[in-house]
NULUM-139193 format. One record per residue: residue in three letters; y, x, z of N, C-alpha, C, CB in turn. Coordinates in steps of 0.05 Angstrom, whole numbers, padded with zeros to 5 digits, always signed. Glycine has a CB too. Example, Ala and Ser with C-alpha at 12.3 -4.5 7.8 and 13.67 -1.06 7.14 Angstrom:
Ala-00114+00264+00156-00090+00246+00156-00066+00264+00156-00089+00226+00181 Ser-00045+00257+00142-00021+00273+00143+00001+00258+00157-00012+00282+00114 
% end
This chain:
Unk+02127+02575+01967+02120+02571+01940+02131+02544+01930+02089+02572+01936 Unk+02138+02546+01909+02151+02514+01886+02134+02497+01893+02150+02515+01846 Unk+02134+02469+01885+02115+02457+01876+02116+02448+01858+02108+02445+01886 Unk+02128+02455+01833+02128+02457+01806+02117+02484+01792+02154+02453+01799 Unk+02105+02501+01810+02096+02535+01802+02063+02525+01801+02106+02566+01832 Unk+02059+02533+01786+02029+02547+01784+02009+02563+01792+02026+02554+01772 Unk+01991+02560+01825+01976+02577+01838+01968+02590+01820+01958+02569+01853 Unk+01961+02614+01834+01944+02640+01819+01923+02634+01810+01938+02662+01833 Unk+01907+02611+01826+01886+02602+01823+01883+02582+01791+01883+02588+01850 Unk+01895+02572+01791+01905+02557+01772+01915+02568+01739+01925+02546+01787 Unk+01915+02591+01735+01935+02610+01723+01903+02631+01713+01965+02626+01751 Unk+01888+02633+01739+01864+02640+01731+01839+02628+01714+01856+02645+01750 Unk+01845+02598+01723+01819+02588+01706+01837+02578+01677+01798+02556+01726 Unk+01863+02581+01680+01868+02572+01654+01868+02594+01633+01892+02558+01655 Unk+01868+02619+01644+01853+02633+01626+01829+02642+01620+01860+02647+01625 Unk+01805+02641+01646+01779+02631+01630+01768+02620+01611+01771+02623+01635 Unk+01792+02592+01612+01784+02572+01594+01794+02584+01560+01799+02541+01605 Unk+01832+02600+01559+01826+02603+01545+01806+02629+01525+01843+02597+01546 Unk+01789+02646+01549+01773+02668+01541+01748+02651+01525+01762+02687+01569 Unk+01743+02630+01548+01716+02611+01540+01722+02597+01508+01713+02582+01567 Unk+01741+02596+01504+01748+02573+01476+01740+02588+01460+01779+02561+01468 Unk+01765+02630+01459+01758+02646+01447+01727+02646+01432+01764+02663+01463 Unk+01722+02656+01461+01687+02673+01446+01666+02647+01437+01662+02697+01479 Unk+01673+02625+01456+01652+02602+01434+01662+02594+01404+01649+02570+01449 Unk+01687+02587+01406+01695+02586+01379+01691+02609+01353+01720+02583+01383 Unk+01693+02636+01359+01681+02659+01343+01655+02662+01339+01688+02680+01353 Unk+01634+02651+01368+01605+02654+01362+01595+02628+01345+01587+02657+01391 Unk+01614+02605+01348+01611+02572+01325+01607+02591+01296+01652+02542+01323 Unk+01641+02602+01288+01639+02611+01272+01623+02629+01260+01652+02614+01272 Unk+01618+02651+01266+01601+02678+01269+01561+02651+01258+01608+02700+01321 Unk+01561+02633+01273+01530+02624+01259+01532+02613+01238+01512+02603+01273 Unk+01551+02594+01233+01554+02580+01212+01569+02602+01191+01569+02552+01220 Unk+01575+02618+01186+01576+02635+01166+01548+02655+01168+01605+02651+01168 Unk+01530+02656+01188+01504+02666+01182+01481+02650+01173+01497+02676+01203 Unk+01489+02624+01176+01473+02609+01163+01477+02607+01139+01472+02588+01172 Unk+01498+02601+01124+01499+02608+01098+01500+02634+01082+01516+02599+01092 Unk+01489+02648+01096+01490+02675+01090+01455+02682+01081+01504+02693+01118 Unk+01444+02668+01108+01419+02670+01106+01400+02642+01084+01412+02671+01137 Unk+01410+02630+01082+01412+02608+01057+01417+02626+01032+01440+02584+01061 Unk+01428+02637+01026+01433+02655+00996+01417+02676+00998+01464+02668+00989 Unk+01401+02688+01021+01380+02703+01017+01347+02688+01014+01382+02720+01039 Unk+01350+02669+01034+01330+02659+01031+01324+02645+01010+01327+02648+01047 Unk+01346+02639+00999+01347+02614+00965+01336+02629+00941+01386+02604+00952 Unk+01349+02662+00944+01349+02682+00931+01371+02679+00904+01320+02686+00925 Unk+01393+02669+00917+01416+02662+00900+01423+02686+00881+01440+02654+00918 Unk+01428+02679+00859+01448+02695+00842+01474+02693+00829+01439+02701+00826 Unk+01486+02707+00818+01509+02705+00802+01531+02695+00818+01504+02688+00778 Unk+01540+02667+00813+01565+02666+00824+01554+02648+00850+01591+02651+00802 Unk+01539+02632+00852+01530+02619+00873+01519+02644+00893+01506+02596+00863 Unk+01512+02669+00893+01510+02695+00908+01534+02688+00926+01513+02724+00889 Unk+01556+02692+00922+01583+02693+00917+01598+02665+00937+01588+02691+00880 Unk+01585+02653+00924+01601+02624+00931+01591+02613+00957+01596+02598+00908 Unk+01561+02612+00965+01559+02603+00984+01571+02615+01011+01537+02598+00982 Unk+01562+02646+01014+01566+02660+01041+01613+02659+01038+01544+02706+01038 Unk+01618+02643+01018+01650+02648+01017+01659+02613+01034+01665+02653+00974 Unk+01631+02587+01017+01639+02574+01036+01634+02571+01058+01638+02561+01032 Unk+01615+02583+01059+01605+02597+01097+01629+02598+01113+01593+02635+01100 Unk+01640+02615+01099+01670+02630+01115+01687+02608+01112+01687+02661+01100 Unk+01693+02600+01100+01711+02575+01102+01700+02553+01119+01717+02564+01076 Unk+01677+02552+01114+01674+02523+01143+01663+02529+01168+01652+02497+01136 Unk+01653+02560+01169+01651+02576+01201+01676+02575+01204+01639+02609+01206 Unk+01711+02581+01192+01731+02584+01200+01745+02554+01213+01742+02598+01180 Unk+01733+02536+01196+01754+02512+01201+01731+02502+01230+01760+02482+01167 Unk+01700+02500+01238+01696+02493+01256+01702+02512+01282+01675+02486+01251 Unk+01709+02535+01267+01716+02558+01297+01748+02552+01312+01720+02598+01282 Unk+01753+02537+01289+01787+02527+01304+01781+02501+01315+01817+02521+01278 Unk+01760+02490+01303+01766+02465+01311+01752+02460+01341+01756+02445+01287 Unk+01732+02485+01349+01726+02482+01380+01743+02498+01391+01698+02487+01389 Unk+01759+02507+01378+01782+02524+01404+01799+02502+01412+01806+02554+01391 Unk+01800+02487+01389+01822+02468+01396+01813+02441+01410+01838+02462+01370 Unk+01795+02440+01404+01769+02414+01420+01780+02432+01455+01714+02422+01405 Unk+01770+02443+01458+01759+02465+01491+01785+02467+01494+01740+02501+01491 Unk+01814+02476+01487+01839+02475+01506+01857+02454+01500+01856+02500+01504 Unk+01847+02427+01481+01853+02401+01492+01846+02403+01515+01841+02378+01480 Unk+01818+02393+01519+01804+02383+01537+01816+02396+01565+01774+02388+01530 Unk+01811+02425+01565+01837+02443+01588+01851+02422+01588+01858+02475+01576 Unk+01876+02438+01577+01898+02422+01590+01893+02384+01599+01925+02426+01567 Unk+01880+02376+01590+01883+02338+01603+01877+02345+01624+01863+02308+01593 Unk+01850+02361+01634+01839+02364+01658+01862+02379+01677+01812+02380+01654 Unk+01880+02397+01666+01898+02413+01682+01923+02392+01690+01909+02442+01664 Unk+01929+02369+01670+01946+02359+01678+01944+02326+01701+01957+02360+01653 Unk+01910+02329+01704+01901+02312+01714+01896+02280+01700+01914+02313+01732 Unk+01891+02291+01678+01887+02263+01657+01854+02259+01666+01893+02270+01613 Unk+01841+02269+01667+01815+02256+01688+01806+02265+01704+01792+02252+01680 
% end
């Protein structure tokens, strides 16, 4: 084997990690668009604020759902490259 190749072992947890980034980053998103969702029921919103909040829901469940995928396979790779 190289020693510039990548064990199997190695190849495995780096896709855990990226499965792990996946599904936490979608379940970040997935609350924080249920929380504003449940905010416009519970508020008993109407008209355009109906509308507006569960939309900025989706827009800031989307930008924190990237932003822990991308938090979690930083953090991967430093650890893969031995940065701590």
């Amino acid at each position: 084997m190289d020693m510039g190749r990548e064990s199997r072992w190695e190849k495995d947890a780096v896709t855990v990690e990226i499965v792990f980034a996946l599904v936490t980053a979608s379940a970040l998103a997935g609350v924080v668009f249920a929380v504003a969702l449940g905010l416009t029921h519970l508020l008993d919103l109407s008209g355009e604020a109906s509308r507006g909040v569960p939309t900025g829901g989706a827009v800031v469940g989307a930008v924190a759902g990237v932003w822990r995928l991308v938090r979690v396979l930083r953090r991967c790779d430093v650890a893969r490259r031995g940065g701590r």
